[in-house]
TIRO-2110 file (N, C-alpha, C; in Angstrom, 1 decimal):
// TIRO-2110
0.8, -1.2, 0.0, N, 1, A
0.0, 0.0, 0.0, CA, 1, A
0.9, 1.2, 0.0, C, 1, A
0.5, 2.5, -0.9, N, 2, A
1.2, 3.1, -0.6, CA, 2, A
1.1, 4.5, 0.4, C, 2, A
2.0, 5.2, 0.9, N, 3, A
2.2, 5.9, 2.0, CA, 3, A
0.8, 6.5, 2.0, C, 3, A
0.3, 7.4, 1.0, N, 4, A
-0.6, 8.5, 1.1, CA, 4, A
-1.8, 7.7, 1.4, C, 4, A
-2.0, 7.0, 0.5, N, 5, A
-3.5, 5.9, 1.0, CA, 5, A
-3.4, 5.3, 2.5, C, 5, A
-2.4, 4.6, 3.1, N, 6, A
-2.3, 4.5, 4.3, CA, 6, A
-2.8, 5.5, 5.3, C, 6, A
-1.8, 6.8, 4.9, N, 7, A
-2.2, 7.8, 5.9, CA, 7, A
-3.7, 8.1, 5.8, C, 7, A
-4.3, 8.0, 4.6, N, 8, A
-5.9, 8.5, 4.1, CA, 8, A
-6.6, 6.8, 5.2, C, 8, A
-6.6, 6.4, 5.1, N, 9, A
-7.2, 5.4, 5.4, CA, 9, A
-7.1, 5.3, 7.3, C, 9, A
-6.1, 5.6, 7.8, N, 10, A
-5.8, 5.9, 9.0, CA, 10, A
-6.5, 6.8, 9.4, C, 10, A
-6.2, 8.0, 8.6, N, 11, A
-7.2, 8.9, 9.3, CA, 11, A
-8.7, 8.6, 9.2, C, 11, A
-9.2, 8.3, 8.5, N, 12, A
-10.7, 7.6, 8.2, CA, 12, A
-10.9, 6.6, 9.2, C, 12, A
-10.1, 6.0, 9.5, N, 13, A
-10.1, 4.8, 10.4, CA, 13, A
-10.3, 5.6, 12.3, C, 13, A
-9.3, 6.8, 12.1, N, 14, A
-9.6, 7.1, 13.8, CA, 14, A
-10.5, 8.0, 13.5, C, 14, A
-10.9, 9.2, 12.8, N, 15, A
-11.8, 10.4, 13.1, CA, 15, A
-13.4, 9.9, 12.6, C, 15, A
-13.2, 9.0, 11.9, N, 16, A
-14.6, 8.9, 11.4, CA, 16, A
-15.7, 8.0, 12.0, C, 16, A
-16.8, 8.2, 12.2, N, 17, A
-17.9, 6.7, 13.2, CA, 17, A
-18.2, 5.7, 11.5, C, 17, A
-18.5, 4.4, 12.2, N, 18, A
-18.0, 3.2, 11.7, CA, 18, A
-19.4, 3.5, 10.2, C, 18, A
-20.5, 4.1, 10.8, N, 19, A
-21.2, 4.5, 9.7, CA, 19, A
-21.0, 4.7, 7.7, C, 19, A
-20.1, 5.6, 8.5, N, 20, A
-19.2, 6.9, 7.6, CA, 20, A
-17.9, 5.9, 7.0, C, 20, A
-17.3, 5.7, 7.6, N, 21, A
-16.5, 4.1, 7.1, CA, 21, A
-17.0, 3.3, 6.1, C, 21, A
-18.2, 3.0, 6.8, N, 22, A
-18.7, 1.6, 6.1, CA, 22, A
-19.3, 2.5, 4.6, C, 22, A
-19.7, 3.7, 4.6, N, 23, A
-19.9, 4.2, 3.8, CA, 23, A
-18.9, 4.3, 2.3, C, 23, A
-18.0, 5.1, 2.9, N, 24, A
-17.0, 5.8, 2.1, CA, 24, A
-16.3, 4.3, 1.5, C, 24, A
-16.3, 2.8, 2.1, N, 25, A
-15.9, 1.5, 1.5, CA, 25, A
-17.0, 1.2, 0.5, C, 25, A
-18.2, 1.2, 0.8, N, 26, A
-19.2, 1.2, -0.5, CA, 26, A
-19.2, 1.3, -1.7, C, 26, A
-18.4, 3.1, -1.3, N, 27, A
-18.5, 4.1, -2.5, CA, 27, A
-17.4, 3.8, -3.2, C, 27, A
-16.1, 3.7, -2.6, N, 28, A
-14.5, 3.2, -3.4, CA, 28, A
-14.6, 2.1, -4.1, C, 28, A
-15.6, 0.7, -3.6, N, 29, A
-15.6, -0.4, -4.2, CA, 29, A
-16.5, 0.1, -5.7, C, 29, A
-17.6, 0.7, -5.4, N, 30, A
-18.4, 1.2, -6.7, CA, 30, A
-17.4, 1.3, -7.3, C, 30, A
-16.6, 2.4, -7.3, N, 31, A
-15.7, 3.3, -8.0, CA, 31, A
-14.7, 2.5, -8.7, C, 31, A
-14.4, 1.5, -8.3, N, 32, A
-13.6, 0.8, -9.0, CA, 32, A
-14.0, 0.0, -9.8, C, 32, A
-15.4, -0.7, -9.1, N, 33, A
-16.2, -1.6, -10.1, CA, 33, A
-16.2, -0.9, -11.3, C, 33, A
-16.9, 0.2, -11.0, N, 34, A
-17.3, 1.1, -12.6, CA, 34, A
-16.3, 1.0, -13.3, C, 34, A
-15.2, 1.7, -12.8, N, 35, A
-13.9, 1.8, -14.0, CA, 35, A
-13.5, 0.8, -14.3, C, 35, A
-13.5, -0.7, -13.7, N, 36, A
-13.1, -2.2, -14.4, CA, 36, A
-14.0, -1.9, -15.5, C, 36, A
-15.0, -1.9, -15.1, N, 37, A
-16.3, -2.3, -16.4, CA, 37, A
-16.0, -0.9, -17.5, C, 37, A
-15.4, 0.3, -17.3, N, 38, A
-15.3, 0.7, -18.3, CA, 38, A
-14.2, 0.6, -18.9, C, 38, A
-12.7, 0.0, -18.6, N, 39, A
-11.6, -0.7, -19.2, CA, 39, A
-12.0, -1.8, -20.3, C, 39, A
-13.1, -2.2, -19.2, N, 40, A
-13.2, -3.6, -20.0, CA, 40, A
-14.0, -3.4, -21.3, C, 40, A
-14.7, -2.4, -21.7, N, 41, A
-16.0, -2.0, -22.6, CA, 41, A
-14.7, -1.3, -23.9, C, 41, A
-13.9, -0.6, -23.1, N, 42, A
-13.1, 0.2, -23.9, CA, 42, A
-11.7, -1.3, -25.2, C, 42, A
-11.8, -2.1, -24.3, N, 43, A
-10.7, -3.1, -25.0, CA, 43, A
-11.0, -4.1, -25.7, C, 43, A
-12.4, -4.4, -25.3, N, 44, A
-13.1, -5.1, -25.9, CA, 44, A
-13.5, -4.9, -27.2, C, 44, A
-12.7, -6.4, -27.5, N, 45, A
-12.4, -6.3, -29.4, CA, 45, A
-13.6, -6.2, -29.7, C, 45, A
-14.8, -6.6, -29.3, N, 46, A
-16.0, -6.6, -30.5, CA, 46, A
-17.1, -5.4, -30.0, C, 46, A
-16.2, -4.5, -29.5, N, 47, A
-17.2, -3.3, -29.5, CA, 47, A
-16.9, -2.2, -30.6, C, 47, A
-17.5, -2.1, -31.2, N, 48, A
-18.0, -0.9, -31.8, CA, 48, A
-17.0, 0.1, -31.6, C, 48, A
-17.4, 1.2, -30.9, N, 49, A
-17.0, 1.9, -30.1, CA, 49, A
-15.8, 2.3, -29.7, C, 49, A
-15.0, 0.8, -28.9, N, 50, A
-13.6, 0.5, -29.0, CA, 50, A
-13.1, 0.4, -30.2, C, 50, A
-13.5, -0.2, -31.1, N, 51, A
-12.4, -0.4, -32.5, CA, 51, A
-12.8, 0.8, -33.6, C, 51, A
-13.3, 1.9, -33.4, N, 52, A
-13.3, 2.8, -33.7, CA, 52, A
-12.3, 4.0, -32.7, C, 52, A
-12.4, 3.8, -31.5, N, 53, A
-11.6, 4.4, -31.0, CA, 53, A
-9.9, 4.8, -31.1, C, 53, A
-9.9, 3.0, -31.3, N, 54, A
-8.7, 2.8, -31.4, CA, 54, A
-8.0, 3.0, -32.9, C, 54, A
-8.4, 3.2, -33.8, N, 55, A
-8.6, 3.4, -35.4, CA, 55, A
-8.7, 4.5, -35.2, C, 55, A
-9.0, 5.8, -34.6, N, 56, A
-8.9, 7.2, -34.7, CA, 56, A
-7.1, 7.7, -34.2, C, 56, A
-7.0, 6.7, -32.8, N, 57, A
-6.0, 6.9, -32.6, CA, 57, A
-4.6, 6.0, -33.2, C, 57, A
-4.9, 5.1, -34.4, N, 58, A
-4.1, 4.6, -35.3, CA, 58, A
-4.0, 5.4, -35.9, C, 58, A
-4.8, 6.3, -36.6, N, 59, A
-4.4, 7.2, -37.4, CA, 59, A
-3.7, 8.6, -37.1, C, 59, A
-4.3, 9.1, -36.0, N, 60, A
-3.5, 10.2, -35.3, CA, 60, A
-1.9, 9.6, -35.1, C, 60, A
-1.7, 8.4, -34.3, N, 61, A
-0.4, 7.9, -34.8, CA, 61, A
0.8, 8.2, -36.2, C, 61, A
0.0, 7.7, -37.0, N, 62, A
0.8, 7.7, -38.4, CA, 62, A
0.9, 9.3, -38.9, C, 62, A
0.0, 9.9, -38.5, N, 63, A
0.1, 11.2, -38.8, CA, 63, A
1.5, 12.4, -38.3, C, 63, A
1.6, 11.8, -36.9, N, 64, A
2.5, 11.9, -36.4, CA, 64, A
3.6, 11.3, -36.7, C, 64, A
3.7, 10.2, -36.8, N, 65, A
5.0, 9.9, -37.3, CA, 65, A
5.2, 10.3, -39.3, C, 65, A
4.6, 10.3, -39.8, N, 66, A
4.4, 10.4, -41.7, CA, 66, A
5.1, 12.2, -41.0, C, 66, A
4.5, 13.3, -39.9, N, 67, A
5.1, 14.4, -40.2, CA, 67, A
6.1, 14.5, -39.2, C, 67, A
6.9, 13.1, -38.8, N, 68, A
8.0, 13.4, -38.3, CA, 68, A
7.7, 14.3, -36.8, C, 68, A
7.0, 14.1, -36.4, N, 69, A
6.9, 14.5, -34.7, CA, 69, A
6.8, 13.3, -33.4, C, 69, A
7.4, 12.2, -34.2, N, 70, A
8.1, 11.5, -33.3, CA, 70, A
9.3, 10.7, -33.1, C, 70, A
9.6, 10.2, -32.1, N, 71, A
11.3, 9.7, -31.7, CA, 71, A
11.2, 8.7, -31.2, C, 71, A
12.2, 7.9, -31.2, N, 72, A
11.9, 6.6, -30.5, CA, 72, A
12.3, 6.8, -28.9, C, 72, A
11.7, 5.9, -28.3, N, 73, A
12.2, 6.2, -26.6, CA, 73, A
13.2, 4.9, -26.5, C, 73, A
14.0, 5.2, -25.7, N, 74, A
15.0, 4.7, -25.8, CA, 74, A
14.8, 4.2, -23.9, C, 74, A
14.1, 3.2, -24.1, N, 75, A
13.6, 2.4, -22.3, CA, 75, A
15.0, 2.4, -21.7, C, 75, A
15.7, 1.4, -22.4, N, 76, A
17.1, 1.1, -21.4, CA, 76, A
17.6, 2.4, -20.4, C, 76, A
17.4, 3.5, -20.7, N, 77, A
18.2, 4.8, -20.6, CA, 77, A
17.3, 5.8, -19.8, C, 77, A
15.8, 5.2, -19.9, N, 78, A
14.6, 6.3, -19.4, CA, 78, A
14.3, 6.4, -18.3, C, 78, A
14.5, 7.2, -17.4, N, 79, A
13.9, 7.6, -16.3, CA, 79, A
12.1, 6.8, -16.2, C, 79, A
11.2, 6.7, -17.3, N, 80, A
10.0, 5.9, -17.3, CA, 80, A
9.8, 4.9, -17.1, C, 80, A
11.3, 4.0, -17.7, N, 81, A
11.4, 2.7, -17.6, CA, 81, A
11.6, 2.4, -16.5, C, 81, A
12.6, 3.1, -15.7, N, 82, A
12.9, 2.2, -14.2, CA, 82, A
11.8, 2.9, -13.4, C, 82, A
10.7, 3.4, -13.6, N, 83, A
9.7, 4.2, -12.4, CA, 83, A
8.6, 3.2, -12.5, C, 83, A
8.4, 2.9, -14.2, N, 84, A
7.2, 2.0, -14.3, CA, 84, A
6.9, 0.5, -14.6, C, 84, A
8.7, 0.2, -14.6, N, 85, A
8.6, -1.3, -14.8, CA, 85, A
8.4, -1.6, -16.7, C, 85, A
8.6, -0.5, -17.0, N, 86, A
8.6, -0.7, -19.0, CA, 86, A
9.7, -1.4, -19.2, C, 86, A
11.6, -1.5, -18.9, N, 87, A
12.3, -1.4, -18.6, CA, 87, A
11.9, -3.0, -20.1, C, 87, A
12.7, -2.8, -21.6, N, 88, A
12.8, -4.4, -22.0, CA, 88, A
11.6, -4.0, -23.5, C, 88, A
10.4, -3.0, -22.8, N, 89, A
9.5, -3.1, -23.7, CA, 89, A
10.0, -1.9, -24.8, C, 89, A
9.6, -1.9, -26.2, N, 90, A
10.0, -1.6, -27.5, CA, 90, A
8.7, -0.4, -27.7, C, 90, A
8.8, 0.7, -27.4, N, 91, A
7.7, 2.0, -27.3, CA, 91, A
7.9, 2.9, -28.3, C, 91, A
7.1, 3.4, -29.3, N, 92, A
7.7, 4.7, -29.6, CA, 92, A
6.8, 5.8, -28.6, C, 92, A
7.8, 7.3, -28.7, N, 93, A
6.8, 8.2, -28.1, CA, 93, A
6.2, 9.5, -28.9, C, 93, A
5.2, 9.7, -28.9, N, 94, A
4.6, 11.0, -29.5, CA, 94, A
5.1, 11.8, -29.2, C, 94, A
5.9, 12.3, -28.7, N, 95, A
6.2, 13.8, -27.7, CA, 95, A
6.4, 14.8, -29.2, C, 95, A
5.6, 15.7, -29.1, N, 96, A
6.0, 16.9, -30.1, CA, 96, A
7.6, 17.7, -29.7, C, 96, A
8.4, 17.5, -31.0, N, 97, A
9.4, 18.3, -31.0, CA, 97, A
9.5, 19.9, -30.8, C, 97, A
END
């Protein structure tokens, strides 16, 4: 767990009555339910939706790279790589020049 959630959760844990607790766990589990289910809507090869999405941003891709506003990232060397665990994987990046 990390630090800031601990300390959020500690405080919740002594200032708050068990009500307001049991509450606020409710609401976080929602919260994440939801956003599973909208990951999952979004990746999901046979939606609509998704494979149009991702076809918009195939194209904004190539656009970018056909006018040369992008560079390869170079993981072995990246500050990204060792923060996020990319460290191996083969990325290019959009970043405008």
């Amino acid at each position: 767990m990390r630090p800031l959630l601990a300390k959020a959760f500690k405080k919740i844990s002594e200032e708050l009555p068990e009500y307001e607790q049991d509450f606020l766990a409710e609401r976080l589990i929602q919260l994440l339910e939801t956003e599973d289910k909208q990951w999952d809507s979004l990746f999901d090869p046979a939606s609509t939706e998704a494979s149009q999405k991702f076809a918009t941003l195939q194209k904004r891709a190539r656009a970018h790279f056909e006018a040369g506003r992008t560079e390869v990232l170079d993981l072995k060397n990246s500050d990204l790589a060792h923060n996020t665990g990319l460290l191996g994987w083969h990325m290019a990046s959009c970043r405008h020049r």
